[in-house]
C-alpha positions in Angstrom: -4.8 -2.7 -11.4 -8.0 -2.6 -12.9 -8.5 0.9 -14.3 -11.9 1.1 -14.7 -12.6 -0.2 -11.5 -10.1 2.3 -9.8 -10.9 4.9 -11.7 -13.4 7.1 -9.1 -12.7 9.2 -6.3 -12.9 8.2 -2.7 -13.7 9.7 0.7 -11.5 9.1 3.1 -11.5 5.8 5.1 -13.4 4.2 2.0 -12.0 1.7 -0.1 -12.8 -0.1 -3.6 -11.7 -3.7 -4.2 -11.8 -6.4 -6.8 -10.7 -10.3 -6.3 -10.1 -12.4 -9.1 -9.4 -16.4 -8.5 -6.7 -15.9 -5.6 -5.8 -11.9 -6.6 -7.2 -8.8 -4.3 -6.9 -5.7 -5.7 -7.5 -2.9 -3.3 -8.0 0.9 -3.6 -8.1 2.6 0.1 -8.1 6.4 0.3 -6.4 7.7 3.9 -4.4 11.0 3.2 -3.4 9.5 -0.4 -5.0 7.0 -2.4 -3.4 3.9 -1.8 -3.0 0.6 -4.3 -2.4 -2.6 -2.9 -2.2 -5.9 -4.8 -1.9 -9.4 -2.8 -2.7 -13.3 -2.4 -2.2 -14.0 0.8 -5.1 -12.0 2.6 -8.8 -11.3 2.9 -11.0 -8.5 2.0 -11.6 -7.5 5.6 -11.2 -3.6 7.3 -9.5 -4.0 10.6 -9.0 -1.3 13.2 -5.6 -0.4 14.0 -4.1 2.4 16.9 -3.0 5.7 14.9 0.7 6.7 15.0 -0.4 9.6 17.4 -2.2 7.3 19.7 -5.7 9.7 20.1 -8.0 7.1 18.5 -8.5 3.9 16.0 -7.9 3.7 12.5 -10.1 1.1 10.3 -7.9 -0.1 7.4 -7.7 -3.0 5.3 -5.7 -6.3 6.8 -3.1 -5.6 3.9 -2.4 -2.3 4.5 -1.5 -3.5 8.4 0.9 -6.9 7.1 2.9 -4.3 4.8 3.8 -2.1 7.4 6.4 -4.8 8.1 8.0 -4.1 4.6 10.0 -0.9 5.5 13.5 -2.7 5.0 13.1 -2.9 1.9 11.2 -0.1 1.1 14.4 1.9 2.6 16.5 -0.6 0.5 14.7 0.7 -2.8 15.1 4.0 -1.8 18.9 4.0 -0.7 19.8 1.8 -4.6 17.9 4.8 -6.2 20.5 7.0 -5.4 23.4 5.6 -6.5 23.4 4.5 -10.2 25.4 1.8 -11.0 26.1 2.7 -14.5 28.3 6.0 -13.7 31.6 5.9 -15.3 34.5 7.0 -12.3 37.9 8.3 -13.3 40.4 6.7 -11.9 
């Protein structure tokens, strides 16, 4: 991520980005600033339903394709817990 481009503070909903040949760089603030780096999408804002229902969100088109990811995001997080490298007595 560029830093210097990153670097500022955001309101929420707001968002910073930076393409270089086919690489978007995106900084969105929602409750936590959120970094995103892809290839395979645009620099558009898209509304999406909130996970209560009440009303729209507007966030960026990569933000809504990685919602998909959570397998493996669970994945990550299940490996982390159980190191490899411990020794066992048998």
């Amino acid at each position: 991520m560029p830093k210097q481009a990153f670097s500022g503070k955001l309101k929420k909903g707001k968002k910073i980005s930076r393409k270089r040949d086919h690489l978007l760089a995106i900084k969105w603030k929602d409750i936590r600033d959120v970094f995103i780096q892809t290839t395979g999408r645009e620099d558009v804002l898209v509304e999406a339903p909130s996970l209560r229902g009440a009303h729209q969100k507007i966030k960026p088109a990569a933000v809504l394709d990685y919602k998909y990811k959570t397998g493996v995001d669970r994945s990550d997080q299940m490996l982390s817990y159980y190191s490899f490298e411990r020794k066992t007595i048998k």
